[in-house]
C-alpha positions as a Markdown table, in Angstrom:
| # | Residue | x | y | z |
|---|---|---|---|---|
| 1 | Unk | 3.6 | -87.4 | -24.2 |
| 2 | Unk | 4.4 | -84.0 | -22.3 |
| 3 | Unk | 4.1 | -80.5 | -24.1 |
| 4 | Unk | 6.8 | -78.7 | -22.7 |
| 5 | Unk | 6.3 | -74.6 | -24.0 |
| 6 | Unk | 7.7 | -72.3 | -21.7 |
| 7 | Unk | 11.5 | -71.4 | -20.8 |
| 8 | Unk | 14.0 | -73.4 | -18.8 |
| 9 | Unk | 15.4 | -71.4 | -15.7 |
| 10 | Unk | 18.8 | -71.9 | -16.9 |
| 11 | Unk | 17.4 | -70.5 | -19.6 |
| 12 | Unk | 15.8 | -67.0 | -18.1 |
| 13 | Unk | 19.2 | -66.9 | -15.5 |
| 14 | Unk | 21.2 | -66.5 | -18.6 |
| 15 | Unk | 19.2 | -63.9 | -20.3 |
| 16 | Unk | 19.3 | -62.3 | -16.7 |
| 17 | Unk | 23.3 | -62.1 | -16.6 |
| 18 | Unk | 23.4 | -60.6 | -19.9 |
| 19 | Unk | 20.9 | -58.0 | -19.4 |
| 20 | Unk | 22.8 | -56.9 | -16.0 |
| 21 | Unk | 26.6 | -56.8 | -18.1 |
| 22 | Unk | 24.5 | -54.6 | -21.0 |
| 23 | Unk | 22.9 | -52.6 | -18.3 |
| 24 | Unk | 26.6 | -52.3 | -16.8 |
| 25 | Unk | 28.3 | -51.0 | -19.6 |
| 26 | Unk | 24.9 | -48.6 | -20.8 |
| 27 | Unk | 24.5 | -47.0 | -17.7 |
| 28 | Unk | 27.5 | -45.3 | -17.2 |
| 29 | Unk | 28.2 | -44.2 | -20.7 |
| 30 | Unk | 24.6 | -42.4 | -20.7 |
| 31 | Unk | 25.4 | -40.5 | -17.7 |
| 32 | Unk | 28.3 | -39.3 | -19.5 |
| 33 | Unk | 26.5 | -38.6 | -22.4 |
| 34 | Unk | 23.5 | -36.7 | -20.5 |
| 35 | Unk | 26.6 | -34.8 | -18.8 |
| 36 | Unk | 28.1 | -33.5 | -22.0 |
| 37 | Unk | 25.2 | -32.5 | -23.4 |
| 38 | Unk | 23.8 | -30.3 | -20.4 |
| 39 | Unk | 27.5 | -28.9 | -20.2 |
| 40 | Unk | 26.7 | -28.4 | -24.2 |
| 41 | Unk | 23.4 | -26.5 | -23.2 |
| 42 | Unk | 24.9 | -24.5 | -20.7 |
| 43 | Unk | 27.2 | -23.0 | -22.8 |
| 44 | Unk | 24.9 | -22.3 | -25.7 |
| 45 | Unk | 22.4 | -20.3 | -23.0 |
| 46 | Unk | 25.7 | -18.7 | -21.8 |
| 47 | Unk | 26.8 | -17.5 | -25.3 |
| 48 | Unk | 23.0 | -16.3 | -25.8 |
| 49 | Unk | 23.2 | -14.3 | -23.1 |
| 50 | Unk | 26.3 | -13.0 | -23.5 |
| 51 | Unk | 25.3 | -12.0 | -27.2 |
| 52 | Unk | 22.0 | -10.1 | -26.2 |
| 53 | Unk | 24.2 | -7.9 | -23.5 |
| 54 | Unk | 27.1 | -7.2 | -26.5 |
| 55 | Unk | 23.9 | -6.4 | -28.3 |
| 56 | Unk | 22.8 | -4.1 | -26.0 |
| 57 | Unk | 25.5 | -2.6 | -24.9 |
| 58 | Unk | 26.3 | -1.7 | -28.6 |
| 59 | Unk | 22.7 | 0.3 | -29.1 |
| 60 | Unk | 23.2 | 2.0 | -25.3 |
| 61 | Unk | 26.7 | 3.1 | -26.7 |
| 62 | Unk | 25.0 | 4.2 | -30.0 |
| 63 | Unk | 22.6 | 6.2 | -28.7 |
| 64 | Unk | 24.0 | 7.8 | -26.0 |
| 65 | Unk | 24.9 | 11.5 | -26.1 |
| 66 | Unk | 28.8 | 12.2 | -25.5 |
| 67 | Unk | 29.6 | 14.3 | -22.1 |
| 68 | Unk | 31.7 | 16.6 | -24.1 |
| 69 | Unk | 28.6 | 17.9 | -26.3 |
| 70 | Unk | 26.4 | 18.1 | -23.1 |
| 71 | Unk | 28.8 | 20.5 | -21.6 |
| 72 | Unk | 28.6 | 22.4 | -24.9 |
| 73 | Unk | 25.1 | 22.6 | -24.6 |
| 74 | Unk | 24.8 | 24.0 | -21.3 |
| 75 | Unk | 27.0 | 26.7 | -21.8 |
């Protein structure tokens, strides 16, 4: 009497075909996925930046002595 352990290759071509339609379908929607979130990213370093130049345009503006009393001053 035969032991038979072990896979048939009908067996190992069907797990095959069904590996390649997941990988199919996967593939593309984690590209998309990896797309929208570096688009995500981008915009979040953009806003960043765009908050620490309001932020320091704000305290240059603060600081800064007015023209008008300069000219007083010299006078």
């Amino acid at each position: 009497m035969k032991n038979n352990k072990g896979f048939t290759l009908i067996e190992l071509i069907m797990v095959t075909i069904i590996l390649g339609i997941l990988a199919a379908v996967a593939i593309p929607r984690y590209t998309s996925t990896i797309t929208t979130a570096e688009a995500a990213a981008e915009d979040a370093v953009i806003s960043s930046i765009r908050a620490g130049l309001d932020n320091y345009a704000d305290s240059i503006i603060k600081y800064q002595t007015p023209f008008s009393t300069l000219s007083k001053e010299l006078k």
